[in-house]
C-alpha positions as CSV (number, residue, x, y, z in Angstrom):
1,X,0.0,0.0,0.0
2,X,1.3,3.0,-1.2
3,X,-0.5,6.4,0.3
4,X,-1.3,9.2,-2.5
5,X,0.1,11.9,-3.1
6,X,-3.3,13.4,-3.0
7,X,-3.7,12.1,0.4
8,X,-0.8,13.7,1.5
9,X,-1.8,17.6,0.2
10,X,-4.8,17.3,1.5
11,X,-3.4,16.7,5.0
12,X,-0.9,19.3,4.5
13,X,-3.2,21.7,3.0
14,X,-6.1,21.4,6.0
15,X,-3.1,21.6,8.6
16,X,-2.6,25.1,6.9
17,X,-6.0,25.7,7.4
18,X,-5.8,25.1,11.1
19,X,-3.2,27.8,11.6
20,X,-5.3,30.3,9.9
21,X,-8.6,29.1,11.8
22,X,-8.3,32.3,13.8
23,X,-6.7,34.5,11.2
24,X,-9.0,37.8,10.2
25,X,-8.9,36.9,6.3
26,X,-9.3,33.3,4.7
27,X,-6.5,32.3,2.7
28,X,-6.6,31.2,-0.9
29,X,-6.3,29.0,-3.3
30,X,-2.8,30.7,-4.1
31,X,-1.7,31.2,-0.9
32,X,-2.4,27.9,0.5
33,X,-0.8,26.2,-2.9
34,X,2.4,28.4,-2.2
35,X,2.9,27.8,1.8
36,X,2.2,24.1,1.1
37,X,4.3,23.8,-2.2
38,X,1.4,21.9,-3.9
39,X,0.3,22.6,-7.7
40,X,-2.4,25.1,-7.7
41,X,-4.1,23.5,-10.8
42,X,-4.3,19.9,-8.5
43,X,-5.2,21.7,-5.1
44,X,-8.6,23.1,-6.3
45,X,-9.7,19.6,-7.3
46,X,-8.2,18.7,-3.5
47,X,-10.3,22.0,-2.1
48,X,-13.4,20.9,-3.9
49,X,-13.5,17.0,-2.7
50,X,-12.6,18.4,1.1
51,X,-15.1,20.8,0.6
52,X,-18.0,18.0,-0.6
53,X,-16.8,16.2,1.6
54,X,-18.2,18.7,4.5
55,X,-14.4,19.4,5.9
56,X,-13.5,22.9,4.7
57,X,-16.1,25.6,3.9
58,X,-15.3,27.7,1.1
59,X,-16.6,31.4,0.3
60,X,-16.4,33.2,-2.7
61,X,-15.1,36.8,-3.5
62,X,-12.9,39.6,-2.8
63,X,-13.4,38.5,1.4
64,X,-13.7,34.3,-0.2
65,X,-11.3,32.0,0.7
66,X,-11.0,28.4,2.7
67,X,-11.6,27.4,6.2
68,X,-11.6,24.8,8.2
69,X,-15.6,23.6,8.6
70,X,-14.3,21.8,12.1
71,X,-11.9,21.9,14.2
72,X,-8.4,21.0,13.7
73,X,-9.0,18.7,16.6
74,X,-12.4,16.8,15.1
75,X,-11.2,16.3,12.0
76,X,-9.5,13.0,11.8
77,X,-7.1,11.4,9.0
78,X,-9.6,9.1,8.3
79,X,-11.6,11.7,7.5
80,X,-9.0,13.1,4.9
81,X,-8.4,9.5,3.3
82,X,-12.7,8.7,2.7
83,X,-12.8,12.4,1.2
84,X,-9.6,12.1,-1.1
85,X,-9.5,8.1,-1.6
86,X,-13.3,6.7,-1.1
87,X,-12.1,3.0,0.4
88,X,-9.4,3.7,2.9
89,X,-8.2,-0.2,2.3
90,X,-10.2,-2.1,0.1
91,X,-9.9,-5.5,-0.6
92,X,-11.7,-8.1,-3.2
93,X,-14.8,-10.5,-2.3
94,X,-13.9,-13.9,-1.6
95,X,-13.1,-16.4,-4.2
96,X,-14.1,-20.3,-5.2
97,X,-10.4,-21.0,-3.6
98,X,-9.9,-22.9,-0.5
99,X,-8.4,-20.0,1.6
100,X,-10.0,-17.2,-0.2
101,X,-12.8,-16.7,2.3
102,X,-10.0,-16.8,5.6
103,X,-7.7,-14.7,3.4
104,X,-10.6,-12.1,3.0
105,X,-11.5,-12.3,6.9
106,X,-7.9,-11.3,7.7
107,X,-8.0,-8.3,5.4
108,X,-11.2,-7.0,7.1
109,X,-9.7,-7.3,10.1
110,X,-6.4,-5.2,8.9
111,X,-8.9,-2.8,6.7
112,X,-11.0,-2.3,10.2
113,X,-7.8,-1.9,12.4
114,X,-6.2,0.5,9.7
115,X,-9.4,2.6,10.3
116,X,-9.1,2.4,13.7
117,X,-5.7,3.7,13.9
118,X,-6.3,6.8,11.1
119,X,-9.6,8.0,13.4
120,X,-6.6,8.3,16.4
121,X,-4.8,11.0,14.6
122,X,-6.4,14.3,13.9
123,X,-5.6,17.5,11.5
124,X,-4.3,19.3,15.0
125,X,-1.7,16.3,15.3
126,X,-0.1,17.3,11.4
127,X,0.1,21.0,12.7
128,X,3.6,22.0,14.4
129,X,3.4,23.0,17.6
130,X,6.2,24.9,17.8
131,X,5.4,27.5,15.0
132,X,8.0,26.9,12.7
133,X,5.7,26.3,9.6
134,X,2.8,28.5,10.5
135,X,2.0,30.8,8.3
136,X,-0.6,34.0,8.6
137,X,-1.7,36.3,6.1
């Protein structure tokens, strides 16, 4: 399993997000593609699954930009992966083999562990605490 580098944008860009939750202007699409180095053409269609996805609320305009629709502390990485990926592991149906159906069991039980483990960490644990990447406009 390899993760995406979708996946990993989106986590950077919503950590962004949660150092500007409290910042007087919403930043945009160009200033959150600079301070996270991501492609501007690939973080709008990022934005706009995040944003379907009922994590980041977006306002248009002159005054428009992103924010976080949650906290930095409710919004988990298994959040992020469902918006981004769909199936955080996915796995095929059993077969007609003789261990297909014990083979699938064991990769529900990883798939439901590996979920377990992604709704432990949340966007506040991406963000650095000491300050040395936040950014402010």
């Amino acid at each position: 399993m390899k993760l995406s580098l979708k996946v990993e944008y989106a986590c950077q860009v919503l950590a962004q997000l949660g150092y500007t939750r409290d910042a007087p202007e919403l930043p945009h699409i160009e200033d959150l593609a600079r301070a996270e180095a991501v492609p501007s053409n690939y973080l709008v269609q990022i934005l706009n699954e995040l944003r379907t996805a009922g994590l980041i609320n977006s306002k248009r305009g002159k005054q428009g930009g992103y924010a976080l629709a949650r906290s930095p502390q409710e919004v988990t990485l298994y959040d992020i992966m469902r918006a981004v990926e769909g199936e955080v592991l996915s796995h095929s149906q059993p077969g007609e083999g003789a261990s297909s159906r014990k083979t699938s069991a064991v990769w529900s039980e990883i798939s439901a562990r590996f979920e377990d483990l992604l709704k432990g960490f949340t966007v506040e644990d991406l963000m650095s605490s000491t300050g040395e990447h936040m950014w402010y406009i």
